[in-house]
mmCIF file of the N, C-alpha and C atoms, coordinates in Angstrom:
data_MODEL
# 
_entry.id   MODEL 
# 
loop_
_atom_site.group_PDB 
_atom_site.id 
_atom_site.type_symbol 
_atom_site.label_atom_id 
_atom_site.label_alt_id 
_atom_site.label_comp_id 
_atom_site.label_asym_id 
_atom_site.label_entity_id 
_atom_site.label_seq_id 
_atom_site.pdbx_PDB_ins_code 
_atom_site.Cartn_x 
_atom_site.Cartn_y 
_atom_site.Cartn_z 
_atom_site.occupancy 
_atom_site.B_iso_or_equiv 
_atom_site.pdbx_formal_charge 
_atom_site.auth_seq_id 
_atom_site.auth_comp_id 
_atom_site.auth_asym_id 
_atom_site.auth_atom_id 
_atom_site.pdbx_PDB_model_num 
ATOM 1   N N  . UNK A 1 1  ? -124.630 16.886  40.817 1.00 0.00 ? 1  UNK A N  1 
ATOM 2   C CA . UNK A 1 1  ? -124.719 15.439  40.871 1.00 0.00 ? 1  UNK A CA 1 
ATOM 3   C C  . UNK A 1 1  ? -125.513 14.907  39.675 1.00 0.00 ? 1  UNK A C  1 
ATOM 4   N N  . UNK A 1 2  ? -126.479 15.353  39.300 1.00 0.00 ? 2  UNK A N  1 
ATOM 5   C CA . UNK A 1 2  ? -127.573 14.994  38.016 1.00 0.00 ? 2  UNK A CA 1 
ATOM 6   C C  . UNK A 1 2  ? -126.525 15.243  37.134 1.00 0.00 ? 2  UNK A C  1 
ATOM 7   N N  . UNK A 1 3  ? -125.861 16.018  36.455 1.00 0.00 ? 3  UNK A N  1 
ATOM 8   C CA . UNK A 1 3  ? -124.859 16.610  35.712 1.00 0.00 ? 3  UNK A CA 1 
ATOM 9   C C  . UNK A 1 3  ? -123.805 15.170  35.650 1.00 0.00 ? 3  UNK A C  1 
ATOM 10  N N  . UNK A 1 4  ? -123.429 15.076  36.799 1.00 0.00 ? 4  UNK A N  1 
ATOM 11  C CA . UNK A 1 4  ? -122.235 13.731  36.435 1.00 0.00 ? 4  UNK A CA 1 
ATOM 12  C C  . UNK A 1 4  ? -122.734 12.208  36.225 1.00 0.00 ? 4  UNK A C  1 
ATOM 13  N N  . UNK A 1 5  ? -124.151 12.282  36.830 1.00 0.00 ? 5  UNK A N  1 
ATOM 14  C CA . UNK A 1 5  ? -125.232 11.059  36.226 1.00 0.00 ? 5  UNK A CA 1 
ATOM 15  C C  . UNK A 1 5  ? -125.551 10.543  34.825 1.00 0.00 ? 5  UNK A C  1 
ATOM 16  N N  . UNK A 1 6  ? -125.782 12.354  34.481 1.00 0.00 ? 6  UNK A N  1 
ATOM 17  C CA . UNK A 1 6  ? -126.639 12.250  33.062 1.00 0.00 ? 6  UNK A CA 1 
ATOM 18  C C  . UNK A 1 6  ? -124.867 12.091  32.111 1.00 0.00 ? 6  UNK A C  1 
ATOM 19  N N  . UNK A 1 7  ? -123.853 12.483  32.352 1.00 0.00 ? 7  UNK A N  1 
ATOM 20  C CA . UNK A 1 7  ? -122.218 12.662  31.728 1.00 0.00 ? 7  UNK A CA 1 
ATOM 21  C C  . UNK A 1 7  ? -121.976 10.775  31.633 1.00 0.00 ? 7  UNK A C  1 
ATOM 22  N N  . UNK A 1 8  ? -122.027 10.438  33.029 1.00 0.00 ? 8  UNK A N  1 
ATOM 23  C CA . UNK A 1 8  ? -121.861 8.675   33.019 1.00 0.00 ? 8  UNK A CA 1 
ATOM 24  C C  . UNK A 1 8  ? -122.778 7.698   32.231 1.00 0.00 ? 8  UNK A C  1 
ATOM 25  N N  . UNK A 1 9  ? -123.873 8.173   32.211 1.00 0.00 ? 9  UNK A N  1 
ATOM 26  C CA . UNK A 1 9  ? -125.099 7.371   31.494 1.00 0.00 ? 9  UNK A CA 1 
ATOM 27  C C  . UNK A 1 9  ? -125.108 7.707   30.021 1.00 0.00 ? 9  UNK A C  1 
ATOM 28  N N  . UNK A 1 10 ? -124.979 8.707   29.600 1.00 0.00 ? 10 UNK A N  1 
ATOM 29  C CA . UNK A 1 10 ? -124.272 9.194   28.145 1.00 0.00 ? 10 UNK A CA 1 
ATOM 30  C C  . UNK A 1 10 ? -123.181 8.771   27.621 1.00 0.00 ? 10 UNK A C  1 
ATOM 31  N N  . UNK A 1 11 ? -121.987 8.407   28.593 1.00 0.00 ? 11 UNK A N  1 
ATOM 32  C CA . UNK A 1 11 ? -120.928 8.057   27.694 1.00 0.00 ? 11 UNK A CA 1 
ATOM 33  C C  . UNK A 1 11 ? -121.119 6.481   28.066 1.00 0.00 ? 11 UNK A C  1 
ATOM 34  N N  . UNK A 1 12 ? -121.880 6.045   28.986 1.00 0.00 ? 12 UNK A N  1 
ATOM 35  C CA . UNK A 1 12 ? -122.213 4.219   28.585 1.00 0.00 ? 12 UNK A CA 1 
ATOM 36  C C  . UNK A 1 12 ? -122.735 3.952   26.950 1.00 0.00 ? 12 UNK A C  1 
ATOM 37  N N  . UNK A 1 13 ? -123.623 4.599   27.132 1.00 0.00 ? 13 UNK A N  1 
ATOM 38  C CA . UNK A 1 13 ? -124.507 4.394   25.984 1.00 0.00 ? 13 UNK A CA 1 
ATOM 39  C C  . UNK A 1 13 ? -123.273 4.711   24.613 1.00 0.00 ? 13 UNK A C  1 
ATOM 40  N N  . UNK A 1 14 ? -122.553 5.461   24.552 1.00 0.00 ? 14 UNK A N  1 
ATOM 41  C CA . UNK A 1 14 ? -121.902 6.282   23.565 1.00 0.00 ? 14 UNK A CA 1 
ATOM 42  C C  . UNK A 1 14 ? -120.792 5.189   23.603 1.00 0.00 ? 14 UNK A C  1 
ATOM 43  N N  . UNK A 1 15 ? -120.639 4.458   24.470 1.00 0.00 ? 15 UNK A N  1 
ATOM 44  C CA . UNK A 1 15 ? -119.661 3.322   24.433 1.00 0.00 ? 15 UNK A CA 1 
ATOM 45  C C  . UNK A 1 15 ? -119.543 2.402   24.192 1.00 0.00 ? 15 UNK A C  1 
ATOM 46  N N  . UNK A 1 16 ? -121.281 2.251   24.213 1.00 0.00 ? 16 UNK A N  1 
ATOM 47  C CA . UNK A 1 16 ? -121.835 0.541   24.440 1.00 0.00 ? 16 UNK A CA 1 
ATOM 48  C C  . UNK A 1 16 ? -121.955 0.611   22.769 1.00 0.00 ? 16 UNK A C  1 
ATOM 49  N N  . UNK A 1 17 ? -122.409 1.778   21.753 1.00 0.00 ? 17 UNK A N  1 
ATOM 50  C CA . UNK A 1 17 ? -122.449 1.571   20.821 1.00 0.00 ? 17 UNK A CA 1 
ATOM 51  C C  . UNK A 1 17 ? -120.957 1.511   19.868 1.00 0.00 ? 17 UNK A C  1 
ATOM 52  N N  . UNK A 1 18 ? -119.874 2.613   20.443 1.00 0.00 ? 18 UNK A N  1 
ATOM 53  C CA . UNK A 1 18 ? -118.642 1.990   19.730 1.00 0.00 ? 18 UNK A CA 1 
ATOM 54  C C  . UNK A 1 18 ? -118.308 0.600   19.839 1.00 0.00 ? 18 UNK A C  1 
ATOM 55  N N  . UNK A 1 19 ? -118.840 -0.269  20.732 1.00 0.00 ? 19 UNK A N  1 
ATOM 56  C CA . UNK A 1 19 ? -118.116 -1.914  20.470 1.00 0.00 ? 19 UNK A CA 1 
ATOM 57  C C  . UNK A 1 19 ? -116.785 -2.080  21.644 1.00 0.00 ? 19 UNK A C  1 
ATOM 58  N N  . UNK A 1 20 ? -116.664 -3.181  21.066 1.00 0.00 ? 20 UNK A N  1 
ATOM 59  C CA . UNK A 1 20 ? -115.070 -3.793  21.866 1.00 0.00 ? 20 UNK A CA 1 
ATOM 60  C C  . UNK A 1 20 ? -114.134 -3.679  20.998 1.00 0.00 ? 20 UNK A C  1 
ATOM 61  N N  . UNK A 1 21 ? -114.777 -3.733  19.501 1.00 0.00 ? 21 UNK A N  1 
ATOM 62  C CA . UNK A 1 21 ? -112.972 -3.166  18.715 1.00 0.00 ? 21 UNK A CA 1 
ATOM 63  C C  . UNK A 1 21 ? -112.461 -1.990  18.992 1.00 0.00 ? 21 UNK A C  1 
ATOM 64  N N  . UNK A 1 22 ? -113.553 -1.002  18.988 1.00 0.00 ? 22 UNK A N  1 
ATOM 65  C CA . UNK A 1 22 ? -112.892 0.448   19.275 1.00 0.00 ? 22 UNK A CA 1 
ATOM 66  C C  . UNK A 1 22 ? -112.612 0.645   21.066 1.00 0.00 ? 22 UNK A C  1 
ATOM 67  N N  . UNK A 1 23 ? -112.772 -0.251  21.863 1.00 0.00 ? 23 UNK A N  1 
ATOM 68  C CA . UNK A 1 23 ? -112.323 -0.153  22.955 1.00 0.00 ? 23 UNK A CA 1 
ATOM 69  C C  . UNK A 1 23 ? -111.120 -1.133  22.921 1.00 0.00 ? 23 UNK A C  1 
ATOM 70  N N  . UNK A 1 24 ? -110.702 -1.612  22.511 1.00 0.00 ? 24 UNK A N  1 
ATOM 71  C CA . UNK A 1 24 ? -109.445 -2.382  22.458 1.00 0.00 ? 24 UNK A CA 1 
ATOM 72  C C  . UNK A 1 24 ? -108.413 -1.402  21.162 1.00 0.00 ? 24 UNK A C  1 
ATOM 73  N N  . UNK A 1 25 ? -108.782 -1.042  20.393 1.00 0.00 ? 25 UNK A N  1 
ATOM 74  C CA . UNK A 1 25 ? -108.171 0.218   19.945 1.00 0.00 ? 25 UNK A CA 1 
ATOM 75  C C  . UNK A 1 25 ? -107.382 1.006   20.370 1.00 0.00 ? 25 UNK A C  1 
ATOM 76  N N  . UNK A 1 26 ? -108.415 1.411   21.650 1.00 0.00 ? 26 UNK A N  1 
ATOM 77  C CA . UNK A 1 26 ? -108.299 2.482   22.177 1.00 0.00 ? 26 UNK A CA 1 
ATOM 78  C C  . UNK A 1 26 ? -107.099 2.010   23.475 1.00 0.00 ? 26 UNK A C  1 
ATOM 79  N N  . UNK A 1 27 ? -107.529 0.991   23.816 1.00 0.00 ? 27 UNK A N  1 
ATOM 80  C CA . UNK A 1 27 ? -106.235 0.085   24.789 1.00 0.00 ? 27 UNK A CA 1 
ATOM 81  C C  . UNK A 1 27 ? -105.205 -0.035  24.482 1.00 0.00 ? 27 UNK A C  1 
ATOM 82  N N  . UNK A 1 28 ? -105.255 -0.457  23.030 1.00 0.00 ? 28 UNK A N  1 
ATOM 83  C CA . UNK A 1 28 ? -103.880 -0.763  22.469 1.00 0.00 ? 28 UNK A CA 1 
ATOM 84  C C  . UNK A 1 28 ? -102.594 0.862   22.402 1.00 0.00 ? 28 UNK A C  1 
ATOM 85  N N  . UNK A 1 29 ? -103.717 1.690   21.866 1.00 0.00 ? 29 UNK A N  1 
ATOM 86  C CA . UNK A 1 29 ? -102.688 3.097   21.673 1.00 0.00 ? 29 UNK A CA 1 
ATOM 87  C C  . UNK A 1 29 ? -102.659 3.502   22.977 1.00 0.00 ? 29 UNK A C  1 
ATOM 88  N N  . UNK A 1 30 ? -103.311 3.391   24.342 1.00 0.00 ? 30 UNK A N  1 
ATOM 89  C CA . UNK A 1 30 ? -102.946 3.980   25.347 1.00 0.00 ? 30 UNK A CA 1 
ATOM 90  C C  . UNK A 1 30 ? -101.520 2.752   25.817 1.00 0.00 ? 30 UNK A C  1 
ATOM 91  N N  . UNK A 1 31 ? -101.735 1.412   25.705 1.00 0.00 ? 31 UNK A N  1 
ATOM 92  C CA . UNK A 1 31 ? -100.380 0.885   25.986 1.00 0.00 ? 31 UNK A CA 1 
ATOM 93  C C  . UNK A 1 31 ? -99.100  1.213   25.454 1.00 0.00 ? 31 UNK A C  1 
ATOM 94  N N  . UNK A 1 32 ? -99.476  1.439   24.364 1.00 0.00 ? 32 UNK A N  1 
ATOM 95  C CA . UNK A 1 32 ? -97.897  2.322   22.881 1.00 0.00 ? 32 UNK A CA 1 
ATOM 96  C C  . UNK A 1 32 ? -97.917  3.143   23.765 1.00 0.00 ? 32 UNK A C  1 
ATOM 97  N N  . UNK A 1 33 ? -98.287  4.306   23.964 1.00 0.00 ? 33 UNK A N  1 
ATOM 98  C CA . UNK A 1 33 ? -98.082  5.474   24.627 1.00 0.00 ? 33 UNK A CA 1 
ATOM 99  C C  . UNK A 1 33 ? -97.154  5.401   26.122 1.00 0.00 ? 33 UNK A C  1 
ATOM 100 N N  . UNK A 1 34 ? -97.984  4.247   26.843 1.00 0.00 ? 34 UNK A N  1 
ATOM 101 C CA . UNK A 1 34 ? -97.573  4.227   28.454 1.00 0.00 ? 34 UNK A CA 1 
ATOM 102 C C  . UNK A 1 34 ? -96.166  3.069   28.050 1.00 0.00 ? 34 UNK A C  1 
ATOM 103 N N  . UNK A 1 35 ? -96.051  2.373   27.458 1.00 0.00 ? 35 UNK A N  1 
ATOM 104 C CA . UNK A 1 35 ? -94.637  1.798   27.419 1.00 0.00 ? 35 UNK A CA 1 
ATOM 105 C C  . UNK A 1 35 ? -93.685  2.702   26.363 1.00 0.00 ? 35 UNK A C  1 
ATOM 106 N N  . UNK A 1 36 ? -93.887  3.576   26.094 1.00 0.00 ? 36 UNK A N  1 
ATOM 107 C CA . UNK A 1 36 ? -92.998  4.524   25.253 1.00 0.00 ? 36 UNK A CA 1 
ATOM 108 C C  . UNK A 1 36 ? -91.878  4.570   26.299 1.00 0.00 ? 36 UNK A C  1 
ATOM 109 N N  . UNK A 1 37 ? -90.037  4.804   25.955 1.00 0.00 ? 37 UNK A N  1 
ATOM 110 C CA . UNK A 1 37 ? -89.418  5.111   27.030 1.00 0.00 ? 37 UNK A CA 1 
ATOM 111 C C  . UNK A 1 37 ? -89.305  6.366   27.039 1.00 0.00 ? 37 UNK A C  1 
ATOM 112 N N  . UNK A 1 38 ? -89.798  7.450   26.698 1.00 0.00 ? 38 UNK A N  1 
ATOM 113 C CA . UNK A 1 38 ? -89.614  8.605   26.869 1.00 0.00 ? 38 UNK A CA 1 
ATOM 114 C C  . UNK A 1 38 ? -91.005  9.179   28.033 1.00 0.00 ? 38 UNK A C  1 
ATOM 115 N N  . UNK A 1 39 ? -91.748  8.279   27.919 1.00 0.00 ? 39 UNK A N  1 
ATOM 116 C CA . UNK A 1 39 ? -93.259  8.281   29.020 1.00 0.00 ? 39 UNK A CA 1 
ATOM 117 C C  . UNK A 1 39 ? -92.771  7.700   30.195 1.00 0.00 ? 39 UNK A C  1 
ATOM 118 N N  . UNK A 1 40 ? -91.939  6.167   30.362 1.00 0.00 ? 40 UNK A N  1 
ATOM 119 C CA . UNK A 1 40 ? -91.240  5.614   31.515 1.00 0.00 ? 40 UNK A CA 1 
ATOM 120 C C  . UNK A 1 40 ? -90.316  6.331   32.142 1.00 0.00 ? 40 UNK A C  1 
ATOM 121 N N  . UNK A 1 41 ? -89.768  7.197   31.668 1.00 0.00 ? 41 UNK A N  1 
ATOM 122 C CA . UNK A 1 41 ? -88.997  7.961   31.721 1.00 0.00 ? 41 UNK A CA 1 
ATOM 123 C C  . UNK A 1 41 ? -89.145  8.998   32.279 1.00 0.00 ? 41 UNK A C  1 
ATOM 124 N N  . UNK A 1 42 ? -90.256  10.149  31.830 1.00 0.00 ? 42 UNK A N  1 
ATOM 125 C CA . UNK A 1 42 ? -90.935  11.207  32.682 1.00 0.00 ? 42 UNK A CA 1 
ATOM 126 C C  . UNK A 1 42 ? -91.902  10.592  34.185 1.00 0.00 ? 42 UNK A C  1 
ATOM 127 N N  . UNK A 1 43 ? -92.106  9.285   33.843 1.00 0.00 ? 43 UNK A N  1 
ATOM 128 C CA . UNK A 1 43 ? -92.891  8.600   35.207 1.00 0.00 ? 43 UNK A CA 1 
ATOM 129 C C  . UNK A 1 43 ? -92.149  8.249   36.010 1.00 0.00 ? 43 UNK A C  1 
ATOM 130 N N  . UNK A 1 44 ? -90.686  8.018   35.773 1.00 0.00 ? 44 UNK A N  1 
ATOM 131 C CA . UNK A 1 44 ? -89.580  7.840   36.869 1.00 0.00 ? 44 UNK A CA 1 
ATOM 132 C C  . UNK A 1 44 ? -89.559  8.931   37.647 1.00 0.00 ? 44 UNK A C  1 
ATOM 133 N N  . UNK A 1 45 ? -88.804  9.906   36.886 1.00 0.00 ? 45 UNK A N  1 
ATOM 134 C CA . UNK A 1 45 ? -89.057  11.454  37.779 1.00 0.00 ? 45 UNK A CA 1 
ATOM 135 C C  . UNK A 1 45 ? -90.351  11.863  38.415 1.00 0.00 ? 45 UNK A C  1 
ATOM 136 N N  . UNK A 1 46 ? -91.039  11.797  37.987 1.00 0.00 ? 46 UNK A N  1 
ATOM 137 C CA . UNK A 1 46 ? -92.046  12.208  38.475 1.00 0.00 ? 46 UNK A CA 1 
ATOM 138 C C  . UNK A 1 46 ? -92.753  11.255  39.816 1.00 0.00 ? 46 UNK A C  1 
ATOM 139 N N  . UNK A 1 47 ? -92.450  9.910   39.463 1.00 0.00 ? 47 UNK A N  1 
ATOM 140 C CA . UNK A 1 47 ? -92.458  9.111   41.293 1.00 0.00 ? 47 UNK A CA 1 
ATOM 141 C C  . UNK A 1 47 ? -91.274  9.600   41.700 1.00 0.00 ? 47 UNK A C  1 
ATOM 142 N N  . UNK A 1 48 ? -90.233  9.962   41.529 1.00 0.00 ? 48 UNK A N  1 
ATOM 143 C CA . UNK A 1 48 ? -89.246  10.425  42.504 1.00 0.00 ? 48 UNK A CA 1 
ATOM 144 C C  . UNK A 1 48 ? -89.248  11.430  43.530 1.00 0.00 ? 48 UNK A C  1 
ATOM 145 N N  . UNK A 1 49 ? -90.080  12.434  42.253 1.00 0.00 ? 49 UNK A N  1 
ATOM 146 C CA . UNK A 1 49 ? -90.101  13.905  42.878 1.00 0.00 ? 49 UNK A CA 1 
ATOM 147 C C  . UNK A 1 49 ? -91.334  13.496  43.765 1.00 0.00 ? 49 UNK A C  1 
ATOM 148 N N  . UNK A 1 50 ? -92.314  12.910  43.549 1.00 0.00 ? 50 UNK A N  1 
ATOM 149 C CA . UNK A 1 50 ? -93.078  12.741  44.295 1.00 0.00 ? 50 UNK A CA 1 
ATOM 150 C C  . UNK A 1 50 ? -92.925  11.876  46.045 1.00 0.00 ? 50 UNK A C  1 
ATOM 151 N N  . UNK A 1 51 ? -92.012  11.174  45.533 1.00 0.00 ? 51 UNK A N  1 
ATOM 152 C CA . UNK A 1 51 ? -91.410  10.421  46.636 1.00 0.00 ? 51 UNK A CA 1 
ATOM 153 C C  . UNK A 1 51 ? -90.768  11.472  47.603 1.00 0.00 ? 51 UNK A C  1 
ATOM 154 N N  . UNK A 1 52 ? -90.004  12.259  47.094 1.00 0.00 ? 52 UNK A N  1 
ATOM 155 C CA . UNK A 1 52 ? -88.998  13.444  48.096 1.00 0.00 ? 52 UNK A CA 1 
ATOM 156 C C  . UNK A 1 52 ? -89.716  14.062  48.587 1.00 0.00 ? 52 UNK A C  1 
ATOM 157 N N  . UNK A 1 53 ? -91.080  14.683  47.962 1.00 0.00 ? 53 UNK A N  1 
ATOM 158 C CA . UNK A 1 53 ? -91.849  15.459  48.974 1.00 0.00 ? 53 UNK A CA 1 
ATOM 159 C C  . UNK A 1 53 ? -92.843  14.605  50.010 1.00 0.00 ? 53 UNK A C  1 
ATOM 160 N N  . UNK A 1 54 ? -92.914  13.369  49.490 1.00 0.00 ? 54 UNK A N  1 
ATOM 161 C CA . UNK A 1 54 ? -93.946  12.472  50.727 1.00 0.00 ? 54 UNK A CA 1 
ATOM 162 C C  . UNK A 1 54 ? -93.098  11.680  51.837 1.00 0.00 ? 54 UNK A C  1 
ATOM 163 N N  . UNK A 1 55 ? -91.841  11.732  51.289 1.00 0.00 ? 55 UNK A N  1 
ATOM 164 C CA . UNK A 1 55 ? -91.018  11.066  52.602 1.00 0.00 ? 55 UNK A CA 1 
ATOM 165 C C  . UNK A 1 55 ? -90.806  9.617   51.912 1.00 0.00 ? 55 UNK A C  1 
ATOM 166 N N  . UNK A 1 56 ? -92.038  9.130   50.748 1.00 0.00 ? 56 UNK A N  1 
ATOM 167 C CA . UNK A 1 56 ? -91.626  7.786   50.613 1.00 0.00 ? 56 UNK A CA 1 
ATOM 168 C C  . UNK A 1 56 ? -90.571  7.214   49.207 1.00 0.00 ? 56 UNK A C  1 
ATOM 169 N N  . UNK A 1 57 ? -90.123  7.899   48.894 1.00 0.00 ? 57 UNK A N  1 
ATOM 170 C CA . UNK A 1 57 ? -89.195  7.272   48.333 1.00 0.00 ? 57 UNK A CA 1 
ATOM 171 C C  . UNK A 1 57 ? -88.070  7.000   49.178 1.00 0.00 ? 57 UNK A C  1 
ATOM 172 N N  . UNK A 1 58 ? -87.554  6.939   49.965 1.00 0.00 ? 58 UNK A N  1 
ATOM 173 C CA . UNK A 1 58 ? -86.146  6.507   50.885 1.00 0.00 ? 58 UNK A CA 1 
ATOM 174 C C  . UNK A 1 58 ? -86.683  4.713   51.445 1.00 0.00 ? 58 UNK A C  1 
ATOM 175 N N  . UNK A 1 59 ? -88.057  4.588   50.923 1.00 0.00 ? 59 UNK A N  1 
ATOM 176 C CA . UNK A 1 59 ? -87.995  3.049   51.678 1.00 0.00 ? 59 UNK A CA 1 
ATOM 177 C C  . UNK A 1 59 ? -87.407  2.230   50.526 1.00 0.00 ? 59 UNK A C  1 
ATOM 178 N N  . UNK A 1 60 ? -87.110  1.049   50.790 1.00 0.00 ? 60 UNK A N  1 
ATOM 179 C CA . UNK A 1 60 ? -86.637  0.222   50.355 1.00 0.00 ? 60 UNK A CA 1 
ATOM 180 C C  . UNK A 1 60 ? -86.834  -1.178  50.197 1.00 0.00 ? 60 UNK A C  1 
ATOM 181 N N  . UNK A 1 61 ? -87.346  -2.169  49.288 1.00 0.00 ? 61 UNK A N  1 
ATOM 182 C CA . UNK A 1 61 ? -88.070  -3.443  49.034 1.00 0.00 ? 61 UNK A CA 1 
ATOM 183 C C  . UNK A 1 61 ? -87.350  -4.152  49.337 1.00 0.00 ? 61 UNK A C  1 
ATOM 184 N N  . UNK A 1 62 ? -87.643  -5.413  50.320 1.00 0.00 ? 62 UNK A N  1 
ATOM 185 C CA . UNK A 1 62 ? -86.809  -6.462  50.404 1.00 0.00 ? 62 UNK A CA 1 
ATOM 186 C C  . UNK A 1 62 ? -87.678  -7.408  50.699 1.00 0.00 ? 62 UNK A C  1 
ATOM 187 N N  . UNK A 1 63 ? -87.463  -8.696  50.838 1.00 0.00 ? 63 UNK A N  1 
ATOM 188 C CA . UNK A 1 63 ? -88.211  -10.134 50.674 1.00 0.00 ? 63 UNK A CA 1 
ATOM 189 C C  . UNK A 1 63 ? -87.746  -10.543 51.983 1.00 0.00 ? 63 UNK A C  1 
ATOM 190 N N  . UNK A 1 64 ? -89.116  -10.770 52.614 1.00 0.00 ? 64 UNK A N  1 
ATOM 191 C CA . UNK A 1 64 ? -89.065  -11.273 54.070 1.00 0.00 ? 64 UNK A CA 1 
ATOM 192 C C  . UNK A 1 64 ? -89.919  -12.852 53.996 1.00 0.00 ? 64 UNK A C  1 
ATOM 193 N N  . UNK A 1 65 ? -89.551  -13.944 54.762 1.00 0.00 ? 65 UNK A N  1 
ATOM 194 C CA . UNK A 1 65 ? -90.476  -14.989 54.999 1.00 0.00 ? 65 UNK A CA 1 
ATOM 195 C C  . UNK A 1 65 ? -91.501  -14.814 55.827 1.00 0.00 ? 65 UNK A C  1 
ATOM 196 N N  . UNK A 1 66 ? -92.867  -15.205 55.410 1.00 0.00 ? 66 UNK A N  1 
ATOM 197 C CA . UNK A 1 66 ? -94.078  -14.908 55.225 1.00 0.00 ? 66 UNK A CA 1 
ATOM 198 C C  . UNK A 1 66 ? -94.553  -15.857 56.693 1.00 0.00 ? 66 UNK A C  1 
ATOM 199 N N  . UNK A 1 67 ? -95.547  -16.249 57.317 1.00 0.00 ? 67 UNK A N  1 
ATOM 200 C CA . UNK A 1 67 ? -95.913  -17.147 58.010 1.00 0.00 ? 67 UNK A CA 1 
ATOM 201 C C  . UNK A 1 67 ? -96.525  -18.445 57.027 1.00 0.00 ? 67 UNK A C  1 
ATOM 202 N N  . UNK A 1 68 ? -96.672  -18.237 56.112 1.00 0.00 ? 68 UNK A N  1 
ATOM 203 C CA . UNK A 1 68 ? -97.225  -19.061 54.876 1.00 0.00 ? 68 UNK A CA 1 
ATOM 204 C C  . UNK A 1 68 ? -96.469  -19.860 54.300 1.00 0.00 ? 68 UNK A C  1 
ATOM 205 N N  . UNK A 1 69 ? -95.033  -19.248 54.717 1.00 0.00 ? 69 UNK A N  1 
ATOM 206 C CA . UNK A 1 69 ? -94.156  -19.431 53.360 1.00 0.00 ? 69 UNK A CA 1 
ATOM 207 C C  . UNK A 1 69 ? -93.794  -19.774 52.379 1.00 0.00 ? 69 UNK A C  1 
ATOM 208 N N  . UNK A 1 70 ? -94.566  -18.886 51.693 1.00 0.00 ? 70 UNK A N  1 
ATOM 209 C CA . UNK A 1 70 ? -94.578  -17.719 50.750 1.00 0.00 ? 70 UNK A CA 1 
ATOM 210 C C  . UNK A 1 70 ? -93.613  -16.498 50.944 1.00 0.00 ? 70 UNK A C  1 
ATOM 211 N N  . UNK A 1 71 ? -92.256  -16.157 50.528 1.00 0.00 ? 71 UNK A N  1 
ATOM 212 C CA . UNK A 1 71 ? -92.215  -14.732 50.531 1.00 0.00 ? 71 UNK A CA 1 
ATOM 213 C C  . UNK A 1 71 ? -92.357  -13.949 49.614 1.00 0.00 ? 71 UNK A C  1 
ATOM 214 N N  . UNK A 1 72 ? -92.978  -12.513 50.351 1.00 0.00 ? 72 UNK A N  1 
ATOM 215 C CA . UNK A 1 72 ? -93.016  -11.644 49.511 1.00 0.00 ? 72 UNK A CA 1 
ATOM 216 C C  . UNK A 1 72 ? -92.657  -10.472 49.798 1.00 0.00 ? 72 UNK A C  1 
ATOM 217 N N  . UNK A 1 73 ? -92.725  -9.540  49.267 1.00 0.00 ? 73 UNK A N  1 
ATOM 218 C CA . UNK A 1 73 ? -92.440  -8.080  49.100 1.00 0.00 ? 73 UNK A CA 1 
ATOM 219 C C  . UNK A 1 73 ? -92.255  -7.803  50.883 1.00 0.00 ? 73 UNK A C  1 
ATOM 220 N N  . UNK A 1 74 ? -91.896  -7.075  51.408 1.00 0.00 ? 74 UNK A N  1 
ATOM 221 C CA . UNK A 1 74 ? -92.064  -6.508  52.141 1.00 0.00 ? 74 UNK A CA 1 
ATOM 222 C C  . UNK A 1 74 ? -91.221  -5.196  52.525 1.00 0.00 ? 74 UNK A C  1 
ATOM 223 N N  . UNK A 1 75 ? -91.456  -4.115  53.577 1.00 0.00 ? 75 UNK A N  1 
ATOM 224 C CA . UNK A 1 75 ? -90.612  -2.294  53.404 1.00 0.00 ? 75 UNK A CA 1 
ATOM 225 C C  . UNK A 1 75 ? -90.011  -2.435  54.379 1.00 0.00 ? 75 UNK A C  1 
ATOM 226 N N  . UNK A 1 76 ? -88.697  -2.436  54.489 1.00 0.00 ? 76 UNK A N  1 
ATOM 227 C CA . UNK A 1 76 ? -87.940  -1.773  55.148 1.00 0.00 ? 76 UNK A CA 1 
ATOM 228 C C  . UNK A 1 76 ? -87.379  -0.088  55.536 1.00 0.00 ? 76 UNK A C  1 
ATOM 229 N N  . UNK A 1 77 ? -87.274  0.184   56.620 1.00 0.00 ? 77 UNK A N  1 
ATOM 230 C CA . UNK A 1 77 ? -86.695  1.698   56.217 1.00 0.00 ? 77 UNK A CA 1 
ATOM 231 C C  . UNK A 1 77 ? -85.242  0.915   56.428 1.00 0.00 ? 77 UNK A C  1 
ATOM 232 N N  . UNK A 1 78 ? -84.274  2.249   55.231 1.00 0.00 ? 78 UNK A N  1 
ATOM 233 C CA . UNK A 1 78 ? -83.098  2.519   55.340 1.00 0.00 ? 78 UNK A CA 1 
ATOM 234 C C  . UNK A 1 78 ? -82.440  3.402   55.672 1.00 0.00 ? 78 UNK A C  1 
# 
């Protein structure tokens, strides 16, 4: 526990001195990366496969009226 204290309090400090440019930098190339379609792409499969073994990919999104109404999202099984 001291170990992941002294790891968190080290990389504040180590962060607080890179700034907000190099944290927006660093935002920007992780967004290039995560909208790449070859990354959307392996994240499809990979919620799929994940879906087949949890049971939840077979539900299905559809728009129900709300008591608010408002609709939104709501799961159906199919």
């Amino acid at each position: 526990m001291k170990a992941f204290i002294l790891g968190a309090a080290v990389g504040y400090v180590l962060g607080a001195k890179a700034g907000r440019s190099r944290y927006d930098q660093i935002m920007r190339t992780y967004r290039k990366v995560a909208d790449h379609p070859a990354v959307q792409g392996a994240a499809g499969i990979a919620r799929a496969k994940v879906g087949e073994k949890t049971g939840l990919g077979n539900k299905s999104k559809t728009t129900a009226q709300q008591s608010n109404g408002r609709r939104e999202p709501a799961y159906t099984p199919s």
